[in-house]
DSSP file (Angstrom, degrees, kcal/mol; ACC not computed):
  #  RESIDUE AA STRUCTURE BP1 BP2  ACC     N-H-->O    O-->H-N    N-H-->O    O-->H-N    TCO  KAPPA ALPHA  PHI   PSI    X-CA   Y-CA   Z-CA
    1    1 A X              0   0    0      0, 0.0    78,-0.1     0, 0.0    76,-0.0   0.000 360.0 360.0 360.0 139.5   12.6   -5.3   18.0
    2    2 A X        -     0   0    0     76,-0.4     4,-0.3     1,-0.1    76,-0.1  -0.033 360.0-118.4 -46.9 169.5   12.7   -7.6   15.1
    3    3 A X  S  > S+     0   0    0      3,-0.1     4,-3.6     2,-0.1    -1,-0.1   0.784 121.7  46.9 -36.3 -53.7   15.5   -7.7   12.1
    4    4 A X  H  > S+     0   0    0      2,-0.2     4,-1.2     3,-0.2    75,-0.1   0.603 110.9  46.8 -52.8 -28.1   12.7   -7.0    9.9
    5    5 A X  H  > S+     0   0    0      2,-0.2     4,-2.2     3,-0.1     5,-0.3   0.721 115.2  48.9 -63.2 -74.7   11.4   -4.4   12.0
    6    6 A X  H  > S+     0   0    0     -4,-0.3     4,-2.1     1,-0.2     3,-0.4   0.869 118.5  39.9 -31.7 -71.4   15.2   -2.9   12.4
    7    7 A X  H  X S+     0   0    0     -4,-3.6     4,-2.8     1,-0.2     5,-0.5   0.905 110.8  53.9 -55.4 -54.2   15.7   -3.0    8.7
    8    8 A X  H  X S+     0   0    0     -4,-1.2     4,-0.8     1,-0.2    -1,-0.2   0.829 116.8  46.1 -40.5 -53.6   12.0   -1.8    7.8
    9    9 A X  H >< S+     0   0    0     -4,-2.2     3,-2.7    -3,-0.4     4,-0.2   0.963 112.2  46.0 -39.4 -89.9   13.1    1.3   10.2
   10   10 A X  H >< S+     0   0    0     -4,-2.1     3,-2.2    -5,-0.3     4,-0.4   0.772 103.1  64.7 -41.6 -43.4   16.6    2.0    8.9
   11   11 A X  H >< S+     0   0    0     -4,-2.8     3,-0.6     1,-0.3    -1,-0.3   0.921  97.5  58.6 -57.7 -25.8   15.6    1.9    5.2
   12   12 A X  G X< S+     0   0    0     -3,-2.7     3,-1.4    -4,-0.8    -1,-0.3   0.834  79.2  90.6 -76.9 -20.5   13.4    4.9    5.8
   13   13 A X  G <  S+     0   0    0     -3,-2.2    -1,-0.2    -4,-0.2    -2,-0.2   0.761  82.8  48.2 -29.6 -58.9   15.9    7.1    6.9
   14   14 A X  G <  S+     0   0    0     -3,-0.6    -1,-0.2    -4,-0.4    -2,-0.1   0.341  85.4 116.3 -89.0   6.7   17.0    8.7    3.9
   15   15 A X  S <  S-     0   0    0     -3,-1.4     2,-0.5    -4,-0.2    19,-0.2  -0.059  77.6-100.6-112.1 175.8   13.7    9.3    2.8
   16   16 A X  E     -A   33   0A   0     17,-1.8    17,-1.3     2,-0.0     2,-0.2  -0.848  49.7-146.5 -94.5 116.0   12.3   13.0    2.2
   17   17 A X  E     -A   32   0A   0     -2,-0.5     2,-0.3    15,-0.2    15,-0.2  -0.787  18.1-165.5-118.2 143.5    9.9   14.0    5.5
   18   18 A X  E     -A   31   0A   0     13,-1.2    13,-2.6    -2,-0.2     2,-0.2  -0.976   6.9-155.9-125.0 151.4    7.1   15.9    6.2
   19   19 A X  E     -A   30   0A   0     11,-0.3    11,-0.2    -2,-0.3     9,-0.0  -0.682  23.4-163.8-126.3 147.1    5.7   17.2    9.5
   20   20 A X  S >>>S+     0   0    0      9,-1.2     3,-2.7    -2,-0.2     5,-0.8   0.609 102.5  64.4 -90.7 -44.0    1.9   18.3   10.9
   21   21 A X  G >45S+     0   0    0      8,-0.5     3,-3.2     1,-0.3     9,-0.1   0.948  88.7  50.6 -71.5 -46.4    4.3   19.7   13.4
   22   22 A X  G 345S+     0   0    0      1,-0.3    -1,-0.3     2,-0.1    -2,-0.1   0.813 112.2  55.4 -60.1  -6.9    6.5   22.5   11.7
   23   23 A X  G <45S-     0   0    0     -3,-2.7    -1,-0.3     2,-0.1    -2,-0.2   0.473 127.9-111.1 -92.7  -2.0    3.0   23.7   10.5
   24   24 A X  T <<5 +     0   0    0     -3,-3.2     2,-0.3    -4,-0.7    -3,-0.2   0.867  63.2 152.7  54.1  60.8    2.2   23.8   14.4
   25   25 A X      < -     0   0    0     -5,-0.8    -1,-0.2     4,-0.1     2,-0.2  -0.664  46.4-115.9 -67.3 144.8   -0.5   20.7   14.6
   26   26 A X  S    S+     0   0    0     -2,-0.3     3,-0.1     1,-0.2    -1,-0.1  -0.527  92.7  20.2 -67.2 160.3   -0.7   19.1   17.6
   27   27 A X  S    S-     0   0    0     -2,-0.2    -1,-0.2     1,-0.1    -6,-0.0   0.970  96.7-128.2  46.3  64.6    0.2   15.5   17.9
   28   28 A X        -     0   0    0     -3,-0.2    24,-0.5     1,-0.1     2,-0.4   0.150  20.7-162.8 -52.6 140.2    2.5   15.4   14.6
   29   29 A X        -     0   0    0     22,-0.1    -9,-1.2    -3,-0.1    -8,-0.5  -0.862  13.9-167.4-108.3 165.2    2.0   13.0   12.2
   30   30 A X  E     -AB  19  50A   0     20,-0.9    20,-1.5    -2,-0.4   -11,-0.3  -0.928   3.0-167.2-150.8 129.4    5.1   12.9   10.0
   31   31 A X  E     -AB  18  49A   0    -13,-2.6   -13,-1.2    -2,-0.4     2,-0.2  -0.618   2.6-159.1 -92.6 166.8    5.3   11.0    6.5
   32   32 A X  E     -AB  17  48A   0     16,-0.8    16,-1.3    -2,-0.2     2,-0.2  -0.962   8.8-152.8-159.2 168.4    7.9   10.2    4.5
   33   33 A X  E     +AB  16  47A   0    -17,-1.3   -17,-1.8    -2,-0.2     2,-0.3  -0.722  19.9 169.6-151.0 153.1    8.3    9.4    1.0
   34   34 A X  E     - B   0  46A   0     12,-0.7    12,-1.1    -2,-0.2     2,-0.1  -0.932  42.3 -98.4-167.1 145.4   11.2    7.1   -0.2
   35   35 A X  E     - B   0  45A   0     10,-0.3    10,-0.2    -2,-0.3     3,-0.1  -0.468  37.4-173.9 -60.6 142.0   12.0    5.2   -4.2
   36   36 A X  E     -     0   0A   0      8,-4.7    52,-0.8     1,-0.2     2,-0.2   0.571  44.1 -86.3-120.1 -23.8   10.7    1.7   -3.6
   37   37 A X  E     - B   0  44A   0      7,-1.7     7,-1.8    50,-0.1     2,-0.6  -0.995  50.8 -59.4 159.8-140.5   11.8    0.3   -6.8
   38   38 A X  E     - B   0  43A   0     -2,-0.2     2,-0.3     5,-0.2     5,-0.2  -0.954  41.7-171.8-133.1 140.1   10.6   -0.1  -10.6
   39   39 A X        -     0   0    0      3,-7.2     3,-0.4    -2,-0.6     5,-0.1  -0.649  45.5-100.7-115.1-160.5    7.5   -1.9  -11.7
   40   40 A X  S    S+     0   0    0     -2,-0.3    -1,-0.1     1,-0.1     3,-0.1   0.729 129.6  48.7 -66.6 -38.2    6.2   -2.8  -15.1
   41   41 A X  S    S-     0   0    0      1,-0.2     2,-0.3    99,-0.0    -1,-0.1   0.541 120.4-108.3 -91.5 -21.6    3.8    0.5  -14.8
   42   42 A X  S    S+     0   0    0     -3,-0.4    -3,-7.2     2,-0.0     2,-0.5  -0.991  72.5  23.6 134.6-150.7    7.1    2.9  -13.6
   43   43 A X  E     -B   38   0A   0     -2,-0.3     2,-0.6    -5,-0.2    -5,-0.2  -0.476  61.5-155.5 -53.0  87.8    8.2    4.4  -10.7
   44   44 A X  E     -B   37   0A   0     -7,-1.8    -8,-4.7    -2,-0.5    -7,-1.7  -0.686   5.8-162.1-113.5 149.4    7.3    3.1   -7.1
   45   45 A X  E     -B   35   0A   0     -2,-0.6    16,-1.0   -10,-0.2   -10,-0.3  -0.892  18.6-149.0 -90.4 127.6    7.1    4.6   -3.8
   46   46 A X  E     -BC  34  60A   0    -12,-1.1   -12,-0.7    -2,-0.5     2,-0.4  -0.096  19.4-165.3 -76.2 172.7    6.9    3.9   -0.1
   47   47 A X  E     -BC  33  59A   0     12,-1.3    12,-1.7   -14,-0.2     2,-0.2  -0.718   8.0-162.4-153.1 142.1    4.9    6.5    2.0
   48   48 A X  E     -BC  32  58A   0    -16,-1.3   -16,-0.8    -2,-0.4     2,-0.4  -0.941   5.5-166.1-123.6 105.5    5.5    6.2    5.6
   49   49 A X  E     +BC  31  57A   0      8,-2.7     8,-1.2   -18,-0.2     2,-0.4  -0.694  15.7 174.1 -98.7 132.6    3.2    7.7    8.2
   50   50 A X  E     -BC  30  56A   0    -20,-1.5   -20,-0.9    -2,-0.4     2,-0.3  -0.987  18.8-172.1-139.2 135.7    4.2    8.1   11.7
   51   51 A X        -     0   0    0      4,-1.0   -22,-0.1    -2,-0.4   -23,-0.1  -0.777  42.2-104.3-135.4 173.9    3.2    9.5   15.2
   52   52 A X  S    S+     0   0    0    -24,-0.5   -23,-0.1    -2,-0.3   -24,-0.1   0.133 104.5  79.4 -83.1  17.7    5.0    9.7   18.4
   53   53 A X  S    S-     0   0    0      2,-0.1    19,-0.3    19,-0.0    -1,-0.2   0.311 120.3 -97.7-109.1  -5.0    3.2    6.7   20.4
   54   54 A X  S    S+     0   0    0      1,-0.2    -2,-0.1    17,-0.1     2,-0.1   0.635  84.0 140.2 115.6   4.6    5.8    4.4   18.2
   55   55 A X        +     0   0    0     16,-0.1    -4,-1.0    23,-0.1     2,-0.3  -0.334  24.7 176.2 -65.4 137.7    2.7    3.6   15.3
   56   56 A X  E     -CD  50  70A   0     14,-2.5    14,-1.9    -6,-0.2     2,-0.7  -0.810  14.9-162.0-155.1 128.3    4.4    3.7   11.7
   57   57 A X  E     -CD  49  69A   0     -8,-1.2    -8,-2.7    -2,-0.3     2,-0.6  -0.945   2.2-167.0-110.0 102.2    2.1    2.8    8.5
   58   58 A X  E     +CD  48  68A   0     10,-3.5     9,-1.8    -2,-0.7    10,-0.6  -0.818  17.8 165.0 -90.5 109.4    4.3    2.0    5.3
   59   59 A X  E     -C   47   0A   0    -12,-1.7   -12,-1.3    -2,-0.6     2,-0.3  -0.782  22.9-147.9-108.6 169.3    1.7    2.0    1.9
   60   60 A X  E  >> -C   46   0A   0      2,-0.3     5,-0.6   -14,-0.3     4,-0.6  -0.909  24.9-122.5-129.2 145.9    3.3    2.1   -1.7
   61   61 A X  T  45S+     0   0    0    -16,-1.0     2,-0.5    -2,-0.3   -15,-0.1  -0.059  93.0  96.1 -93.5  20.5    1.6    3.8   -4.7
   62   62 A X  T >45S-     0   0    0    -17,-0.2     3,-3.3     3,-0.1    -2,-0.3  -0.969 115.9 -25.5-118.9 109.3    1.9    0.0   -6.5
   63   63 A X  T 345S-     0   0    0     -2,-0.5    -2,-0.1    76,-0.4    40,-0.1   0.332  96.0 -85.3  88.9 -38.6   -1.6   -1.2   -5.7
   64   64 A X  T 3<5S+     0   0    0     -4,-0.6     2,-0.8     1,-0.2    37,-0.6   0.681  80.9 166.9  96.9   4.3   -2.5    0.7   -2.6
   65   65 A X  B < < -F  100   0B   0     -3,-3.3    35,-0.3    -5,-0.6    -1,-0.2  -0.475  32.5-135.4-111.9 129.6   -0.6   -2.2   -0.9
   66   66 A X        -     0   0    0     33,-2.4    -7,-0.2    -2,-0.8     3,-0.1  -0.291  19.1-175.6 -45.5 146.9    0.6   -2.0    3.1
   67   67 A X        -     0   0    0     -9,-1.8     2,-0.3     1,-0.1    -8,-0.2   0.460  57.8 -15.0 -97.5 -22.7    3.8   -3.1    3.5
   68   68 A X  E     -D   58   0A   0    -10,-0.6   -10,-3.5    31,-0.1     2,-0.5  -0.822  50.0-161.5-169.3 116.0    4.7   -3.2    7.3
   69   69 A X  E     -D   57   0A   0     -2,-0.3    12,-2.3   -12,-0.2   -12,-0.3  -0.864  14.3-157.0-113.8 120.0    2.7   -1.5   10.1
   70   70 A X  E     +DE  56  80A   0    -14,-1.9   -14,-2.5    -2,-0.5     2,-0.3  -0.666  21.9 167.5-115.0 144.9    5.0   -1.3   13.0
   71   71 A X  E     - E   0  79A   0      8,-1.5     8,-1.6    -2,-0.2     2,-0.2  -0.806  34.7-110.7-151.6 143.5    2.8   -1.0   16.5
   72   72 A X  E     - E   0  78A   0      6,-0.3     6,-0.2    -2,-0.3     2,-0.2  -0.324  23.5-134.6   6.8 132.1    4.1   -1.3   20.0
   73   73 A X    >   -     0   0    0      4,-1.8     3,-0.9    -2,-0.2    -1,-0.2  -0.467  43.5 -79.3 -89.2 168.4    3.2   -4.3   22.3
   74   74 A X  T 3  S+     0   0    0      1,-0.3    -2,-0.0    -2,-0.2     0, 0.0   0.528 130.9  47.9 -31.3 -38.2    2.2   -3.8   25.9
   75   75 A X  T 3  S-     0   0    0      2,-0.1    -1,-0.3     0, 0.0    -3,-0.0   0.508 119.2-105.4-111.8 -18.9    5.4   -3.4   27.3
   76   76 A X  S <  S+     0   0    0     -3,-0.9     2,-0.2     1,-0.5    -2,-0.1   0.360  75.4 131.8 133.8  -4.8    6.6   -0.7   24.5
   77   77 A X        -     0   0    0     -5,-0.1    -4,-1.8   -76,-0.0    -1,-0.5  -0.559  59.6-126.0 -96.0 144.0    9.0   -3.0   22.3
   78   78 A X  E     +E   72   0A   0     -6,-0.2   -76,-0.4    -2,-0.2    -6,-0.3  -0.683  36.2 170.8-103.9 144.5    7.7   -2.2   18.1
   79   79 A X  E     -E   71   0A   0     -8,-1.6    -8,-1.5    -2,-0.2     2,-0.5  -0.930  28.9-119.0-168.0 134.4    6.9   -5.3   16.4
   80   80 A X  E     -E   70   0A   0     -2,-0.3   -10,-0.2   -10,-0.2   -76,-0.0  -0.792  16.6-166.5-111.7 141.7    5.1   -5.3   12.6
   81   81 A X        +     0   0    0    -12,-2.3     2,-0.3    -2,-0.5    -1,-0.1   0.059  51.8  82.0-117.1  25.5    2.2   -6.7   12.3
   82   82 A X  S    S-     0   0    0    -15,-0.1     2,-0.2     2,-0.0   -13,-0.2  -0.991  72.0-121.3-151.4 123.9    1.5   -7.2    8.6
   83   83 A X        +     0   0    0     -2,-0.3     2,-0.3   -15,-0.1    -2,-0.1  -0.357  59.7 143.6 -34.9 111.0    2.7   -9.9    6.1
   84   84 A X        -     0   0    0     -2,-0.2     2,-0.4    15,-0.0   -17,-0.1  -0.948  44.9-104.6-153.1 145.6    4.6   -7.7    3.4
   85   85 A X        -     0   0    0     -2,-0.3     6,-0.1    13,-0.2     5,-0.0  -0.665  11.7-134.3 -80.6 142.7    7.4   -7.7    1.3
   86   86 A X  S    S+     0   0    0     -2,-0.4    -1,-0.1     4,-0.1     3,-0.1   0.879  90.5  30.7 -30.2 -77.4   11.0   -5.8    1.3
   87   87 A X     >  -     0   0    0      1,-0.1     4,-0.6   -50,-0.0   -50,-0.1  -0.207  69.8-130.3 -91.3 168.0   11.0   -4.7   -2.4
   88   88 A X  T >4 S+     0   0    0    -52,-0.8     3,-2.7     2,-0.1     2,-0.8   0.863 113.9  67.5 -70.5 -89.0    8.2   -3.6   -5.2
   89   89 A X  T 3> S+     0   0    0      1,-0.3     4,-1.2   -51,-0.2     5,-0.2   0.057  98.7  43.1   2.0 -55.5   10.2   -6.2   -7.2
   90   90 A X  H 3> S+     0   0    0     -2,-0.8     4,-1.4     2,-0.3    -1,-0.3   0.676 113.1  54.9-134.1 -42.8    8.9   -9.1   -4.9
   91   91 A X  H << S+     0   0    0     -3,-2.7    -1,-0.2    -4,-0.6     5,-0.2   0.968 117.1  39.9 -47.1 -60.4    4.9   -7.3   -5.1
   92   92 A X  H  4 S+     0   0    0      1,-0.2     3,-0.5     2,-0.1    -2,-0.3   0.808 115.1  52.9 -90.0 -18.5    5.4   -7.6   -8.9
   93   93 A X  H  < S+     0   0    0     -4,-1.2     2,-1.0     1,-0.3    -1,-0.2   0.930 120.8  30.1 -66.0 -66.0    7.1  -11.1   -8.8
   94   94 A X  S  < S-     0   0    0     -4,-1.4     2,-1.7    -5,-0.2    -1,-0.3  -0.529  80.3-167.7-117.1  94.7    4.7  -12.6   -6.9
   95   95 A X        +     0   0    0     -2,-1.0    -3,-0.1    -3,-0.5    -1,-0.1   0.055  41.4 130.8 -87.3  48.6    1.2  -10.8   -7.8
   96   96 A X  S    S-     0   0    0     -2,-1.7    -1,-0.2    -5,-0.2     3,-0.1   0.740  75.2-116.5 -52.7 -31.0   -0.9  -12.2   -5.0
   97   97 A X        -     0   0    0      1,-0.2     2,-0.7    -3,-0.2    -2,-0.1   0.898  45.8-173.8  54.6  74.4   -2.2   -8.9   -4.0
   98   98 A X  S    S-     0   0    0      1,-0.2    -1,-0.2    -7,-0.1   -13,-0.2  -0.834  73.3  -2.2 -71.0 110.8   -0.7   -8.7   -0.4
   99   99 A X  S    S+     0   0    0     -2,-0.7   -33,-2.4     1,-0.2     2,-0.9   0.290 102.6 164.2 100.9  -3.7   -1.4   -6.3    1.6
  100  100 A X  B     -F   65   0B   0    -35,-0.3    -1,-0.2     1,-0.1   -35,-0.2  -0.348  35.2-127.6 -36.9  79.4   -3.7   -4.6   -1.5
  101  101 A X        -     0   0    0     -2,-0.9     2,-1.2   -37,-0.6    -1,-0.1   0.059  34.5 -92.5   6.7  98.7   -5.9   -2.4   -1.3
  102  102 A X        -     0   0    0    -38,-0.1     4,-0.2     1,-0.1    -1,-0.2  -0.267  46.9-138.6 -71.6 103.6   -9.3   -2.8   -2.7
  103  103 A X        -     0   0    0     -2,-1.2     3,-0.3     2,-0.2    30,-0.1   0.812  44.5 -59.0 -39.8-155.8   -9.3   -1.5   -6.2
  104  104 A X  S    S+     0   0    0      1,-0.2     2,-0.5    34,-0.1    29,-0.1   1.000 128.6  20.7 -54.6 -77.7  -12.1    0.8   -8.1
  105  105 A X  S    S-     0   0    0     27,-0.1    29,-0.4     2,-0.1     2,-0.3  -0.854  74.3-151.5-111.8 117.5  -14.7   -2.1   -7.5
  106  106 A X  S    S+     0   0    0     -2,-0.5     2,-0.3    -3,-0.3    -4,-0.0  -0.630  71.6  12.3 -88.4 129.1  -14.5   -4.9   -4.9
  107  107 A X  S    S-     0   0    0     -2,-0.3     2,-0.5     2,-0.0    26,-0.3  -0.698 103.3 -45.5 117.2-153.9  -16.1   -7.9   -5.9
  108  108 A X        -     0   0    0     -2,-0.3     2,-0.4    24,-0.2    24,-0.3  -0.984  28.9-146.2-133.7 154.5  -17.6   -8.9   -9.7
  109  109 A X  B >   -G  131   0C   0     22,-1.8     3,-1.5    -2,-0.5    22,-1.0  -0.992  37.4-115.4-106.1 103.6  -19.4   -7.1  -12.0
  110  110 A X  G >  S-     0   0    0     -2,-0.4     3,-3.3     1,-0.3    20,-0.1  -0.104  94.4  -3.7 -63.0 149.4  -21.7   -9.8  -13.8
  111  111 A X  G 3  S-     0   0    0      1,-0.3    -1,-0.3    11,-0.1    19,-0.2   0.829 111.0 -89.3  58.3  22.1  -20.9  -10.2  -17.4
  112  112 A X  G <  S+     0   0    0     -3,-1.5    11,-2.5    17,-0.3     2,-0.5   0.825  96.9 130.8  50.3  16.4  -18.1   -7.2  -17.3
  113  113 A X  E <   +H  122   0D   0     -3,-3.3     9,-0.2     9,-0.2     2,-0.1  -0.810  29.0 150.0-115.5 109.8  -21.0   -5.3  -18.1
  114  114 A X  E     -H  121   0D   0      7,-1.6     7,-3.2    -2,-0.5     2,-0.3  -0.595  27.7-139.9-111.3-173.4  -22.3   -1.7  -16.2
  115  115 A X  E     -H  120   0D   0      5,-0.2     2,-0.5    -2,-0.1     5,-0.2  -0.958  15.9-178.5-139.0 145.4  -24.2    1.3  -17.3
  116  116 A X  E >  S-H  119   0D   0      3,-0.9     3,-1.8    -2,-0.3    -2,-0.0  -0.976  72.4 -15.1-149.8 106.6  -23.7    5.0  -16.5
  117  117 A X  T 3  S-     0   0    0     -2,-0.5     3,-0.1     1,-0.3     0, 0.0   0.942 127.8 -48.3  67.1  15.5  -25.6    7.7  -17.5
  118  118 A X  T 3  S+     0   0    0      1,-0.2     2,-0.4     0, 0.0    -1,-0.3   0.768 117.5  97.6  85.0  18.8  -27.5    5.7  -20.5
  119  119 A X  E <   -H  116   0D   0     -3,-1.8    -3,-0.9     2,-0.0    -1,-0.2  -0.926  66.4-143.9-147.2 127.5  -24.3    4.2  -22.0
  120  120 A X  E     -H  115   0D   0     -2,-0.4     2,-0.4    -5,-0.2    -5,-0.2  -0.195  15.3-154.6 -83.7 170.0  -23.5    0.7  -21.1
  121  121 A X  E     -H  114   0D   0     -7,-3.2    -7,-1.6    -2,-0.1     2,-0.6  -0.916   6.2-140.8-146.8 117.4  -19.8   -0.1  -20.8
  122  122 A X  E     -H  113   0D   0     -2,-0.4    -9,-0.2    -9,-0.2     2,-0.1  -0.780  18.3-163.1-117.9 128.6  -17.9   -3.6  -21.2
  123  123 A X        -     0   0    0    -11,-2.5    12,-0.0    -2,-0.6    -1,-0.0  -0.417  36.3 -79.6 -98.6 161.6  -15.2   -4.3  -18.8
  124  124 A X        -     0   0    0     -2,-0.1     2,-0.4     1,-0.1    -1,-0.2  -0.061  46.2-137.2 -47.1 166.2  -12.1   -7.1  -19.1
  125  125 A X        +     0   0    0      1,-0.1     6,-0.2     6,-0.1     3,-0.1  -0.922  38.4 161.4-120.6 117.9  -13.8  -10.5  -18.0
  126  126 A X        +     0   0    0      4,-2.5     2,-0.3    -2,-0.4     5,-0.2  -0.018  64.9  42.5-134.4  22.2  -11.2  -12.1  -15.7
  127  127 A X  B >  S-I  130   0E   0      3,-1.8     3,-2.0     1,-0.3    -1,-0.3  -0.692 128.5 -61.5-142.5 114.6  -13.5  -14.8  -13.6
  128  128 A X  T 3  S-     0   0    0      1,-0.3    -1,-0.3    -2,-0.3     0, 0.0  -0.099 111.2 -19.7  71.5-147.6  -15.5  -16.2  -16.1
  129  129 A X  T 3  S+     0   0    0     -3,-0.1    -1,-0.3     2,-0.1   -17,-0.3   0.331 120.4 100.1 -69.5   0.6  -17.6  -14.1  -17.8
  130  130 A X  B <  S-I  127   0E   0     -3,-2.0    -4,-2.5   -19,-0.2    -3,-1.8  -0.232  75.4-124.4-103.4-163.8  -17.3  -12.0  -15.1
  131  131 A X  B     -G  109   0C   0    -22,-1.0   -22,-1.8    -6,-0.2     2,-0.3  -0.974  35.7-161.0-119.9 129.2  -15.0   -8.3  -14.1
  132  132 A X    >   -     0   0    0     -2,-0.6     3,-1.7   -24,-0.3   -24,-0.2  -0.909  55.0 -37.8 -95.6 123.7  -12.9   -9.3  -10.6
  133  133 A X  T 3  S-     0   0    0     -2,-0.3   -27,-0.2   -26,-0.3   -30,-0.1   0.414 130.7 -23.4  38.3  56.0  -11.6   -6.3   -8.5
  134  134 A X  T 3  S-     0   0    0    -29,-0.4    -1,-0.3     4,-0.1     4,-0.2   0.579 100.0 -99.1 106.9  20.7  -10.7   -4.2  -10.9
  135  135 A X  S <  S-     0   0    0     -3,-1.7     4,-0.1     1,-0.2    -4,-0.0  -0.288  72.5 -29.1  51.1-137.5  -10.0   -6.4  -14.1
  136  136 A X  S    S+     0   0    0      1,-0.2    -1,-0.2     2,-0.1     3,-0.1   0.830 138.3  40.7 -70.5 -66.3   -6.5   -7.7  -15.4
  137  137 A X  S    S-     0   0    0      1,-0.3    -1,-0.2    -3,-0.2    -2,-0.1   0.456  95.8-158.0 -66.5 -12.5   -4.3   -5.2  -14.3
  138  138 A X        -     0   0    0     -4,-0.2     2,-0.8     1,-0.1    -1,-0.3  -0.313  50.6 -35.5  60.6-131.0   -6.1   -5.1  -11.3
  139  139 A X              0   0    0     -2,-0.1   -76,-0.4    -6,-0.1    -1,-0.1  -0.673 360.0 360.0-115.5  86.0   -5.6   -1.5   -9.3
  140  140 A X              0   0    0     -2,-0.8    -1,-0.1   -78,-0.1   -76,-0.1   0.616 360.0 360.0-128.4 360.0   -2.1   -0.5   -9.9
């Protein structure tokens, strides 16, 4: 197992858990829900999803965006297998969208402009004249 894997692990320990199993599911999945830091927007969190074949899926409520999925190799040793960063801090620091989640609308919206329901509606233009993935603020 990695350092980064090790640490990814340990940090989740403290974190508040819930079980499929105490509700008597088979095959538990078990989250848990942990402070991840502060952004510009608030509060963030980690969520960590987990089963018993060694799988663990970290997301944070900044973005939608994975932070570490931890998987087993062949031989059984856990190794993560997505680019992510340690902190929110380091998400908002450098706003590449890593690991991001694809917002409201993926893609562009020509001219920022749609219609709904008979009443058109003009969105940020952030490529050009056009609306990118979710405009300015993007999906956070």
């Amino acid at each position: 197992m990695s350092d980064l894997t090790q640490r990814r692990r340990e940090r989740r320990g403290s974190a508040e858990t819930f079980s499929k199993k105490e509700a008597g599911i088979p095959n538990p999945v078990k989250l848990t829900q942990r402070p991840f830091g502060q952004t510009p927007y608030g509060d963030a969190a980690l969520y960590t999803f987990a089963n018993d074949n060694g799988l663990e899926v970290s997301i944070t409520n900044y973005g939608g965006a994975i932070t570490s999925i931890i998987v087993p190799d062949r031989s059984g040793n856990p190794g993560d297998v997505v680019f992510g960063y340690e902190t929110v801090e380091e998400y908002v620091k450098h706003p590449r969208f890593m690991g991001a989640l694809i917002g409201r609308y993926a893609n562009r919206i020509a001219q920022g402009k749609f219609s709904l329901n008979g009443i058109e509606y003009q969105l940020a233009q952030n490529n050009g004249a056009n609306h990118l993935h979710g405009g300015v603020k993007a999906f956070h």
